[in-house]
N, C-alpha and C positions, 0 to 999 in steps of 0.2 A: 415532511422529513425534518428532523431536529436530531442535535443534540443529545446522547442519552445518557451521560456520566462527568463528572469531571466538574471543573472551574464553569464552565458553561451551558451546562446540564438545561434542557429545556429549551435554547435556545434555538427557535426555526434558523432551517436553511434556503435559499431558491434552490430550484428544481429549474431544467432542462426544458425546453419544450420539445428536444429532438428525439421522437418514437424511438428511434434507432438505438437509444442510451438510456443503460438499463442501471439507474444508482442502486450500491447494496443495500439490502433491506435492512430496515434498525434492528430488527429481528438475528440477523445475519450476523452486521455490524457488533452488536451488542455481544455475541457469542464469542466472535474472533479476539475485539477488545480487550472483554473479559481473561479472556487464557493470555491474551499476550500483559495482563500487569504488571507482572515480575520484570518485563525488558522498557515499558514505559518512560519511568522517571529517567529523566535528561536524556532521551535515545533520540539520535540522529535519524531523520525519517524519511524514507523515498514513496512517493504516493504516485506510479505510471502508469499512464491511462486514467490522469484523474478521473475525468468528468466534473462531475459537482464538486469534487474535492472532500466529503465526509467521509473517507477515510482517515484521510490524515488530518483534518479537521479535530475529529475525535479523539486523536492520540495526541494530538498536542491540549486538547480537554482534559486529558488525562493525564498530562505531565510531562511529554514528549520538548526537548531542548528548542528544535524546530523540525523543519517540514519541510522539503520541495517537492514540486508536486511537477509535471512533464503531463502537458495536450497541449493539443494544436489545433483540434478543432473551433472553428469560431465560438461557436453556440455553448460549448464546455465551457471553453477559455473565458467566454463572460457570464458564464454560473458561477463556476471559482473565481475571478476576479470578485464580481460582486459578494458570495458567500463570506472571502476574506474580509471584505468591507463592513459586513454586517455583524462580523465574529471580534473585528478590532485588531487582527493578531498578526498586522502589517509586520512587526518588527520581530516576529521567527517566522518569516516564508520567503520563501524566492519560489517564483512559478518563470519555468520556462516552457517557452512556446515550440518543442520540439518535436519531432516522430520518438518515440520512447525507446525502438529499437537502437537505432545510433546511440542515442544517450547511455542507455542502459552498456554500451558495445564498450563505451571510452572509460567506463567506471573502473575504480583499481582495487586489488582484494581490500573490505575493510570500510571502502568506504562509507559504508550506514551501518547502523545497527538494527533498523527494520525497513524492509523495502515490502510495500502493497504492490501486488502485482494483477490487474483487473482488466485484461482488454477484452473485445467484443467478443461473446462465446462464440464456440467453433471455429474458431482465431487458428491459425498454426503460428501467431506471432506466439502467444503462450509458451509450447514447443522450443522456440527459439530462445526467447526470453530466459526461459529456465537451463536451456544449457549450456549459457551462459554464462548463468550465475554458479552452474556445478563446476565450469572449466576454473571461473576465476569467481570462486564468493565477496561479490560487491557488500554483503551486508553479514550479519549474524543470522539473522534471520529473515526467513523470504515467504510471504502471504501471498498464494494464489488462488484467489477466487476464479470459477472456472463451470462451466456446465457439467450436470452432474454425469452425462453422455460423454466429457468428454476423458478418456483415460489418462491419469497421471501419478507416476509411481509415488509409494506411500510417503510417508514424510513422517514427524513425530505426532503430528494429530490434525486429525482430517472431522471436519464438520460436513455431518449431510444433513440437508435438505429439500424439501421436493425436486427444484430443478437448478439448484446449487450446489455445489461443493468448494469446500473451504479446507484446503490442503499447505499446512505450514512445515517448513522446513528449517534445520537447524543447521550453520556450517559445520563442518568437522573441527571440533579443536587443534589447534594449533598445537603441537608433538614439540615440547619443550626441549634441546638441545643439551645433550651435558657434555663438559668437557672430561677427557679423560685423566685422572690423576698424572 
């Protein structure tokens, strides 16, 4: 796993040794990145359920302001700690050691401007996650990687692959106020 664009392009990552955790493929990653360029440069970045943390790894490869990343897992938490360390990019990250639900629950509209969303497939945290972010949109925009089994309504562009899907969403613009004469 590496690296596939940006200031740090080429760059390996560690990997996980836990079966159970399943890092997005660069194939994947490469796709999603890609379409999201236009929001990149200087965007505020939520990476829950890191894991390895190459999602948001990537996007600050690619220009991103910074990056918090939210696992709790042991065995994640010292892929991403170490990942960090081998990346240099100590000073735009803060990783918290939380459950992502809570976290994601205390967030207020706004605040990211891309939130990665990737918890264990066949999750109903996903489910939750997400209507959450419909009630109160924490970010501009919300990337959920997700099984391709499992259903979630459209959004403005959906990535299939065999037994992935990569479904991004856009907040609702903010409905500018006029005063009346």
């Amino acid at each position: 796993m590496r690296i596939l664009a940006g200031k740090l392009a080429g760059r390996h990552l560690a990997q996980v040794a836990d079966p159970r955790m399943r890092p997005t493929a660069e194939h994947v990653r490469g796709a999603v990145l890609d379409h999201l360029a236009p929001w990149l440069p200087k965007a505020k970045v939520l990476d829950l359920f890191a894991g390895t943390g190459a999602l948001g790894l990537e996007a600050l490869s690619r220009g991103a302001k910074y990056c918090d990343f939210v696992e709790f897992r042991p065995g994640s938490l010292h892929t991403l700690k170490a990942n960090i360390a081998l990346l240099g990019m100590r000073e735009r990250i803060r990783v918290f050691k939380k459950d992502a639900v809570p976290f994601a629950a205390k967030l207020g509209p706004g605040s990211y401007d891309i939130v990665f969303l990737d918890p264990p497939y066949e999750s109903k945290v996903l489910d939750r996650v997400f209507e959450m972010w419909k009630a109160k949109p924490f970010s501009t925009v919300l990337v959920a990687e997700h099984a391709a089994s499992h259903p979630m309504p459209g959004g403005t562009k959906r990535f299939k692959f065999v037994e992935t899907n990569v479904t991004v969403y856009e907040a609702p613009a903010k409905k500018a106020t006029q005063t009346p004469p």
